[in-house]
C-alpha positions in Angstrom: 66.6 1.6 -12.2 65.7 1.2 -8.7 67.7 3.6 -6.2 67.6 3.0 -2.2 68.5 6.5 -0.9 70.2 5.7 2.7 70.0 8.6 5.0 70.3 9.5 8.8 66.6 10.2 8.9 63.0 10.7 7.0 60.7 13.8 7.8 57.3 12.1 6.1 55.2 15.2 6.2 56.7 19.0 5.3 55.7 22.4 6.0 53.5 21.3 9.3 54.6 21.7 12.7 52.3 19.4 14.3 54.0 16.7 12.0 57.7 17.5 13.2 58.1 13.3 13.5 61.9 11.9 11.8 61.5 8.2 11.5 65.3 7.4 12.0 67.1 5.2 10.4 64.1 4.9 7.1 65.6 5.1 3.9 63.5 5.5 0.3 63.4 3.2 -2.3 63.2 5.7 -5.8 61.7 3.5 -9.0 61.5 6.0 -12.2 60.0 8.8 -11.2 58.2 7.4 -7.9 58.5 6.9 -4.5 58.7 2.5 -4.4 59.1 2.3 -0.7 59.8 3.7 2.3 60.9 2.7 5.3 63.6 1.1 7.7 67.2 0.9 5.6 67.5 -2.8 6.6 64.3 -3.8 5.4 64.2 -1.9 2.4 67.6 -3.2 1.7 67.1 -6.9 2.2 63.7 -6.4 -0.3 65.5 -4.7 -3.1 69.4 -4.2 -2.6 69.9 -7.1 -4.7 68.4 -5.4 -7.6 69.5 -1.4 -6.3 71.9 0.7 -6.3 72.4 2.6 -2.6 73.1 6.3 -2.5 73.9 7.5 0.9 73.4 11.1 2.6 74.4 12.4 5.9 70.8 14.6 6.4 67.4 14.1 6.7 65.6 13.8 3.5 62.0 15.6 3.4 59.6 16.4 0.2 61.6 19.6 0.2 60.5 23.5 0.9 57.9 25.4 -0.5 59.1 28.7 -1.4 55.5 31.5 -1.4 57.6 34.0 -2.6 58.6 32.5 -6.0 57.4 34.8 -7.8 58.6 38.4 -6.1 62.0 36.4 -6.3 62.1 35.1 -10.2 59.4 37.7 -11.6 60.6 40.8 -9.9 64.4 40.7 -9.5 67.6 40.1 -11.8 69.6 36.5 -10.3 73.1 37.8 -12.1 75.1 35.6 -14.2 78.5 34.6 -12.3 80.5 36.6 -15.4 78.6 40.0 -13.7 79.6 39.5 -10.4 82.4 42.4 -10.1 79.9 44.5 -11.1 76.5 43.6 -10.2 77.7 41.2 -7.2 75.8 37.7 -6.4 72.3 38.7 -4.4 69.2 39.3 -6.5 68.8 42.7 -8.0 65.3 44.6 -7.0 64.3 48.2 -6.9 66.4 50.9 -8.5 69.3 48.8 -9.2 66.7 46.6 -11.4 65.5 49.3 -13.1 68.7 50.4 -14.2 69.2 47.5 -16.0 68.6 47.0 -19.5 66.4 43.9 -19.5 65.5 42.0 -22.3 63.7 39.0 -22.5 66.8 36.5 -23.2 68.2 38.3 -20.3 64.7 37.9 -18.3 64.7 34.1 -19.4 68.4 33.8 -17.7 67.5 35.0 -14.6 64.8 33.0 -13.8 66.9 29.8 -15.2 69.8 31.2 -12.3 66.9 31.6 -9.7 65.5 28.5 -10.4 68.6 26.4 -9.6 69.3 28.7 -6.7 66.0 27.7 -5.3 66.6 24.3 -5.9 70.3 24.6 -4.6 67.7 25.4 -1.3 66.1 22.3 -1.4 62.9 24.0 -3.0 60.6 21.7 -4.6 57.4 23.7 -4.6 56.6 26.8 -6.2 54.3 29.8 -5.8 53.0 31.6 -8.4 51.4 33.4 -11.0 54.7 34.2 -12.9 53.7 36.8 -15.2 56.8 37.5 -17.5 57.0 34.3 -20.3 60.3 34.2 -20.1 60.3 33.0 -16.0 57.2 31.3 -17.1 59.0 28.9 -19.3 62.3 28.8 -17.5 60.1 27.3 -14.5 57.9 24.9 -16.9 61.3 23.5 -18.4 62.8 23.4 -14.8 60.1 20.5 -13.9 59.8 21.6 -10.5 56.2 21.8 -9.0 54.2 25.2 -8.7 51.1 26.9 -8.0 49.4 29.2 -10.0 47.5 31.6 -7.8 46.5 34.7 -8.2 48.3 37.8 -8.2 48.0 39.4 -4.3 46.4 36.3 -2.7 48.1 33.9 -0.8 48.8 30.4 -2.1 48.6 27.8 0.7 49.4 23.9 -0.4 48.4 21.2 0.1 50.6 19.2 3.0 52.9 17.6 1.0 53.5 13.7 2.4 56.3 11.1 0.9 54.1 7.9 0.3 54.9 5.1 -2.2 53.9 5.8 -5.2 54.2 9.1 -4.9 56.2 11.4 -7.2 59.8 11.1 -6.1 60.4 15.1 -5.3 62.1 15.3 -2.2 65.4 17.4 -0.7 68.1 16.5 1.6 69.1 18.3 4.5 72.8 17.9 6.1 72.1 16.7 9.9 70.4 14.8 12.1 67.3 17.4 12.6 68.0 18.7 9.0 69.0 21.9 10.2 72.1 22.2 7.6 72.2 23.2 4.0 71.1 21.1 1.4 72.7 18.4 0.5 70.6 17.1 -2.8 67.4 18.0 -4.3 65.2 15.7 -6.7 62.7 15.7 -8.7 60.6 13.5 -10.7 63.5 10.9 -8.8 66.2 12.9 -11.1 69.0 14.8 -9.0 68.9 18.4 -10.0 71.2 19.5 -7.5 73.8 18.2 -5.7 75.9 19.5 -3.5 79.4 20.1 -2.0 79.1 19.2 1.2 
């Protein structure tokens, strides 16, 4: 099914400075899991609103963030479940208060499910690795977001990640003209994996 996403404004290029241009007014055309179109709303809409449902966000919609921390943040700390939050609170556990948990794999395989969808709740699309533990391993690999392998100690630096047609539908939404607000939905593979309650 063919999806127009109509939204105040599209950022074309992430992560780059030099290519801070919003094209105001564009929407995205989503087909599957790629990008169909993009371009101005009224012209995407009189090629394909006949046959497309419209979804419509107050933000600017980019490919998303790239988080190079991923892995300190889903190898290296404890995300708590919400039922531990009298007692462990709601930030990610590191350091001593890490250690004096007993971690087990199931609960290792928890936490980096929470962290994942925490990320994504940040419009992350893009991930840095290596993650070590299997258990984060595989809650990332189910998640289907993106992600870099790298090497332990060395920086990852992606590629500049552009929204073109035909391109893989990941992409975020940020509340605001300039995007500067929290995120309003992220996709992947054209699939909303988070939404939120803005």
């Amino acid at each position: 099914m063919l999806t127009i996403h109509r939204v105040l404004g599209v950022r074309l290029v992430a992560d780059h400075p030099d290519e801070e241009r919003t094209d105001t007014g564009h929407a995205v055309v989503v087909d599957g899991r790629r990008f169909a179109a993009i371009g101005p709303y009224e012209e995407l809409y009189a090629a394909y609103g006949d046959r497309a449902r419209v979804r419509e966000w107050a933000g600017l919609l980019t490919s998303g963030r790239y988080e190079p921390d991923a892995a300190a943040l889903l190898d290296a700390a404890y995300w708590p479940d919400p039922r531990e939050a009298d007692a462990l609170g709601t930030k990610p556990l590191t350091g001593a208060a890490l250690e004096a948990l007993d971690m087990t794999a199931a609960r290792w395989g928890a936490s980096g499910r929470r962290g994942v969808q925490r990320l994504l709740a940040r419009g992350t699309t893009v991930l840095a690795g290596p993650f070590t533990r299997p258990e984060v391993r595989t809650a990332v690999e189910r998640s289907g977001i993106r992600w870099y392998e790298g090497t332990p100690g060395a920086p990852v630096t992606p590629r500049p990640r552009v929204l073109t047609p035909s391109g893989v539908a990941d992409f975020a939404v940020f509340a605001g003209e300039k995007g500067d607000g929290p995120c309003l939905v992220t996709a992947l593979d054209g699939r909303l994996v988070y939404r939120g309650r803005v």
